[in-house]
C-alpha positions in Angstrom: -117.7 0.8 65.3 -116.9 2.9 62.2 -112.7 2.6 62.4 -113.5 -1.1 62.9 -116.0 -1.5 59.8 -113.0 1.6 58.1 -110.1 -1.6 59.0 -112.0 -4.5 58.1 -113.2 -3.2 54.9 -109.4 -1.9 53.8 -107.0 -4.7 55.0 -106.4 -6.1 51.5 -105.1 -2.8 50.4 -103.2 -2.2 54.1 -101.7 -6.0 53.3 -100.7 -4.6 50.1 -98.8 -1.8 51.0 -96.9 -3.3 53.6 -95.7 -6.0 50.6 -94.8 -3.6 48.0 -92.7 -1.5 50.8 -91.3 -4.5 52.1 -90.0 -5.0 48.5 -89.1 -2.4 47.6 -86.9 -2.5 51.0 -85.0 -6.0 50.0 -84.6 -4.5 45.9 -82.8 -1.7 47.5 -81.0 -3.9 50.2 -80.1 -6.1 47.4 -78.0 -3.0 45.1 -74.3 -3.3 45.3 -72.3 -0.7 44.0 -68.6 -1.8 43.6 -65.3 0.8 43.9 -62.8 1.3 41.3 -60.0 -1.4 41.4 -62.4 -4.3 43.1 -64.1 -6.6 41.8 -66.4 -8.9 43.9 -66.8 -12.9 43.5 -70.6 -13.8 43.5 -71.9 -16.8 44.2 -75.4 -18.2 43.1 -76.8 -21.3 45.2 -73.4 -21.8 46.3 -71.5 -22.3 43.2 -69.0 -19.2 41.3 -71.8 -17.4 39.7 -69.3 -13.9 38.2 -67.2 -11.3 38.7 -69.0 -8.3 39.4 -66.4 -5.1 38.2 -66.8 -1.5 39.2 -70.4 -0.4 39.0 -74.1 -0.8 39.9 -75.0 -4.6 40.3 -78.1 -6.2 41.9 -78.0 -9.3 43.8 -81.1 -11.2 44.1 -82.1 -12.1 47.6 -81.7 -15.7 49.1 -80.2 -16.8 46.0 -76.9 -14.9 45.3 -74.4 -14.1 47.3 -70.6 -11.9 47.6 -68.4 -14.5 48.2 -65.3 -12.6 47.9 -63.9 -8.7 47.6 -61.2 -9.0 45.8 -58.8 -5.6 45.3 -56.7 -5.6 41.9 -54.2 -2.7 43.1 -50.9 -3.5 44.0 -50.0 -4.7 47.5 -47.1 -4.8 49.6 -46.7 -7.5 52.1 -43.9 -7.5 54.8 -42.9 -11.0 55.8 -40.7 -11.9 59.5 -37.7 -13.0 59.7 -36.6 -16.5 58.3 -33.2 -17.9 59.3 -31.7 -19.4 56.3 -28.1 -21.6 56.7 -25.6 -20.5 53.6 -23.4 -22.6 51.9 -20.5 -22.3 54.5 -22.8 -23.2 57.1 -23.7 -19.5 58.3 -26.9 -19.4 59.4 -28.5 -15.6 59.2 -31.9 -14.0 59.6 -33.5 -12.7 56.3 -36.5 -10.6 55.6 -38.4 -10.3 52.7 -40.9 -7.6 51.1 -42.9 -9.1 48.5 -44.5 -7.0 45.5 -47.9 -8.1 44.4 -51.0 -8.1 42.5 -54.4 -9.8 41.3 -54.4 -10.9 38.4 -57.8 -13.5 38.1 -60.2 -12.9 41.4 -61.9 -16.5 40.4 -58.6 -17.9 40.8 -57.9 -16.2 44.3 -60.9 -16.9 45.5 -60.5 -20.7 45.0 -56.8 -21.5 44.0 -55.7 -21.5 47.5 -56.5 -21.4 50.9 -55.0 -17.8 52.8 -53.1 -16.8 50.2 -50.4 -14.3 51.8 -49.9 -17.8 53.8 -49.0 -19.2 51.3 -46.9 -16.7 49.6 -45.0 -16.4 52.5 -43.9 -20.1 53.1 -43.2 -20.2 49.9 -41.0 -17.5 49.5 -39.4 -18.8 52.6 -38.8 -22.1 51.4 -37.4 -20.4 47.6 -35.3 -18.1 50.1 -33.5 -21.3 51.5 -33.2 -22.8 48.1 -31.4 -20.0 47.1 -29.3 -19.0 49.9 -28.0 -22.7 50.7 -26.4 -22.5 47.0 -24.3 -19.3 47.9 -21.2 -18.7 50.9 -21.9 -15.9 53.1 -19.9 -13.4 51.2 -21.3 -13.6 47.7 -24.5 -13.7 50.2 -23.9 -10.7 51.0 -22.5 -9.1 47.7 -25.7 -10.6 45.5 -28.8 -9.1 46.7 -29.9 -8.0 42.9 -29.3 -11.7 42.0 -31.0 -12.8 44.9 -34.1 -10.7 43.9 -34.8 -11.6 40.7 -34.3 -15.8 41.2 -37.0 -15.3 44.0 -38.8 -12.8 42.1 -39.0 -15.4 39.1 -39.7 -18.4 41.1 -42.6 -16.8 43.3 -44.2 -15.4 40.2 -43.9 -19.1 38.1 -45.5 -20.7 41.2 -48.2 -17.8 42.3 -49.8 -18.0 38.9 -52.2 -20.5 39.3 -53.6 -18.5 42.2 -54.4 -15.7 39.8 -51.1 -13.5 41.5 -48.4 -11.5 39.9 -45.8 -11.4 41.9 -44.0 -8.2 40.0 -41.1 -7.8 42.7 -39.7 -9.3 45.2 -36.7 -7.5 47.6 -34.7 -8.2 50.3 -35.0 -5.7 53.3 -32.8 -7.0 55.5 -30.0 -9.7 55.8 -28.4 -10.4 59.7 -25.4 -13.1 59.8 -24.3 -13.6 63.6 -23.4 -11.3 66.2 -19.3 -12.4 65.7 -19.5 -12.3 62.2 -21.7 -8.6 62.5 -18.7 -7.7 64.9 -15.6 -8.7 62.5 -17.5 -6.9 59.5 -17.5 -4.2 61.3 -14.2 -4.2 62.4 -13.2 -4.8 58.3 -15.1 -2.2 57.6 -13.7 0.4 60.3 -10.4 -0.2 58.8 -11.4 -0.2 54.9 -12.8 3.5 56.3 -9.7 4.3 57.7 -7.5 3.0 54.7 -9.5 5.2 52.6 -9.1 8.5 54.8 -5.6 7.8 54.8 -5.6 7.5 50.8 -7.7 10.2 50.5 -5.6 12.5 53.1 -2.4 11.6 51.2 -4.5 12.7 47.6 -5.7 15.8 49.3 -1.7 16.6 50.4 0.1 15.3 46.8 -2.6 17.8 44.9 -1.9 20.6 47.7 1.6 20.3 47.1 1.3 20.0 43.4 -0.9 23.2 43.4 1.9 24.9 45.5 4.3 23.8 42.9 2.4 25.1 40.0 1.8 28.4 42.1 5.5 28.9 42.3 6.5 28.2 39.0 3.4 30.4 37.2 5.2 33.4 39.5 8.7 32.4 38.7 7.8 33.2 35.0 5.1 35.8 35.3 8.3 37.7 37.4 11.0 36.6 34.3 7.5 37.9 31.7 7.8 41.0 33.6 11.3 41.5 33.6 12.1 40.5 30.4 9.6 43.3 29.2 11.0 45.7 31.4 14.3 45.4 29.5 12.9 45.4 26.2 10.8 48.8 27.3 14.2 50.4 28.4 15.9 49.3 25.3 13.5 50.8 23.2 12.9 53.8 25.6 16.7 53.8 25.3 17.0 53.2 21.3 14.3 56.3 20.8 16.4 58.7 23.2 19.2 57.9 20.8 17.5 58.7 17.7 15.9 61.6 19.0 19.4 62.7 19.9 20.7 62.1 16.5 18.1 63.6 14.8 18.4 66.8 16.9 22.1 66.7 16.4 21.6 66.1 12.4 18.8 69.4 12.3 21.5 71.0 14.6 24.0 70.1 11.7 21.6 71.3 9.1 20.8 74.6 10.6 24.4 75.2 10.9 25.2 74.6 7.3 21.8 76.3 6.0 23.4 79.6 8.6 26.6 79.0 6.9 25.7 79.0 3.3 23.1 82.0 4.2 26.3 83.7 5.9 28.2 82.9 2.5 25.2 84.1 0.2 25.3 87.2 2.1 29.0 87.9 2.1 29.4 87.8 -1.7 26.4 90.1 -2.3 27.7 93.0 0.6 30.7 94.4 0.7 33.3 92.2 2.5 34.1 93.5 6.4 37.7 92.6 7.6 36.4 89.3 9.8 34.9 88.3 6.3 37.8 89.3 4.1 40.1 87.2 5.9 37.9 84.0 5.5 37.5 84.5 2.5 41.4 84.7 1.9 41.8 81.6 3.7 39.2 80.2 1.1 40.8 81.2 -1.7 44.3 80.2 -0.6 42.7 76.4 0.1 41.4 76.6 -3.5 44.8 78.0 -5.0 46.4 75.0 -3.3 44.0 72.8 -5.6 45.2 73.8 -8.7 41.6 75.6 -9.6 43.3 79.4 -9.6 44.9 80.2 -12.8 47.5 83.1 -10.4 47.7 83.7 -6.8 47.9 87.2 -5.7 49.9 87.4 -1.9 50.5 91.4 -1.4 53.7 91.8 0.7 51.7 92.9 4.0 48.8 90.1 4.0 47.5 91.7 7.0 46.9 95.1 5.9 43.5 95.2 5.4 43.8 97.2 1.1 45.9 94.0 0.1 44.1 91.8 1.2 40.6 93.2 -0.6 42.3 93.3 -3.6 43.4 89.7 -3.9 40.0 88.8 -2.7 39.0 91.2 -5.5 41.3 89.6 -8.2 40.6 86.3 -6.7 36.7 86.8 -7.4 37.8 88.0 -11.3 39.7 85.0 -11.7 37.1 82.5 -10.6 34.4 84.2 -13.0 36.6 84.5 -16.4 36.1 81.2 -18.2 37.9 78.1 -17.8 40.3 77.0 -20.5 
């Protein structure tokens, strides 16, 4: 009886409760929080309401809705296979890799119907536009060119769907299986032209190199000789003026012993060896006309004539000249 009378007399505030935490529930259901690079397309009684950037947003219940998550980064799509026919009538397999971004999430949302879809036939049919203007060489040879037509013409055409299409490449380009096979068979042979080429380089710089190794020790050897003479000449050319220097002191000691031997004869008294240079000195000086009389005793041997001759001799040479 008394959690009866307790229940009927609190239901109002029981009533209460449940519909401020049943709120509070939907308030907090209702928060959307959105990541960096998205932005989310709401919708308000089913018409574009805003774009909701990153942050705390609240969506009120029943009435708004996300329509869209739209990410802004950069994406890569990587589209099959399209057989194209080129302008020689060569039909190959080309895929593309297509470079993109968001620009305008309203526009995304609403400009088109799948987008990557759409991007992809139409880079298809821009693809076939572009190759059917080209032969399969220059095909082949023009990928850059390629690129940035298709790059230009998908971006032109993608804007009005809020894209920005930054780059466009082509991954992969397959003509037939002959036309694979002769290619190949070029290419073998361009290889093998070019090891042959390079093999005949490789032998012209070897031999060159042997050449220059040859001649660099033809003239380091002539260097070497060359110097080896001029060291002997001069090895000979000091030897010889050592030898006459020694023979010219030689020369000079010999007249300095001479001269001393003179000095010494006419200060001491003359010994017979002496006295009979010294007659054959004054006979050489009688025969130049510088004696005023010649002595010659009778015996010129006999060792008392022959001192006094040298004695009158010496008297004659020191009386005074007329």
């Amino acid at each position: 009886m008394l959690l009866t009378a307790f229940f009927a007399g609190s239901g109002p505030l029981i009533a209460a409760l449940i519909l401020i935490v049943f709120l509070v529930i939907v308030i907090v259901s209702n928060i959307r929080i959105v990541p960096q690079a998205n932005v989310y397309v709401i919708e308000r009684l089913g018409t574009f309401y805003q774009e909701w950037h990153t942050g705390p947003h609240w969506l009120i219940p029943f009435i708004d809705r996300v329509a869209k998550v739209v990410t802004i980064k950069e994406q890569v799509v990587d589209f099959k296979p399209q057989p194209v026919i080129t302008k020689d009538n060569v039909t190959m397999q080309i895929d593309t890799v297509v470079f993109f971004q968001v620009t305008d999430a309203k526009q995304y949302t609403y400009g088109v119907e799948r987008p990557m879809a759409a991007i992809e036939n139409l880079s298809a049919t821009t693809l076939r536009n572009i190759i059917g203007e080209m032969e399969l060489d220059a095909t082949l040879t023009s990928r850059d060119v390629i690129n940035t037509k298709i790059t230009a013409i998908l971006d032109q055409a993608t804007d009005r769907w809020g894209i920005k299409v930054n780059r466009v490449e082509l991954k992969n380009i397959l003509p037939p299986r002959e036309i694979q096979d002769a290619m190949e068979k070029q290419m073998k042979a361009e290889r093998e032209r070019r090891e042959k080429i390079l093999q005949a380089e490789g032998e012209k710089k070897s031999a060159i190199l042997v050449a220059e190794g040859e001649k660099e020790s033809k003239i380091l050897r002539a260097q070497a000789d060359k110097e080896s003479q001029i060291l002997a000449a001069e090895a000979e050319k000091q030897a010889m003026l050592l030898r006459a220097e020694a023979i010219r002191q030689q020369k000079m000691l010999e007249a300095e012993g001479e001269s001393e031997a003179l000095r010494r004869l006419n200060e001491s008294e003359p010994t017979e060896r002496i006295i009979q240079l010294r007659s054959i000195e004054a006979f050489e000086r009688a025969a130049d006309g510088r004696a005023t009389k010649i002595i010659i005793p009778s015996e010129i041997q006999g060792l008392a004539s022959l001192t006094a001759a040298l004695k009158g001799i010496a008297s004659n040479d020191n009386s005074p000249k007329q």
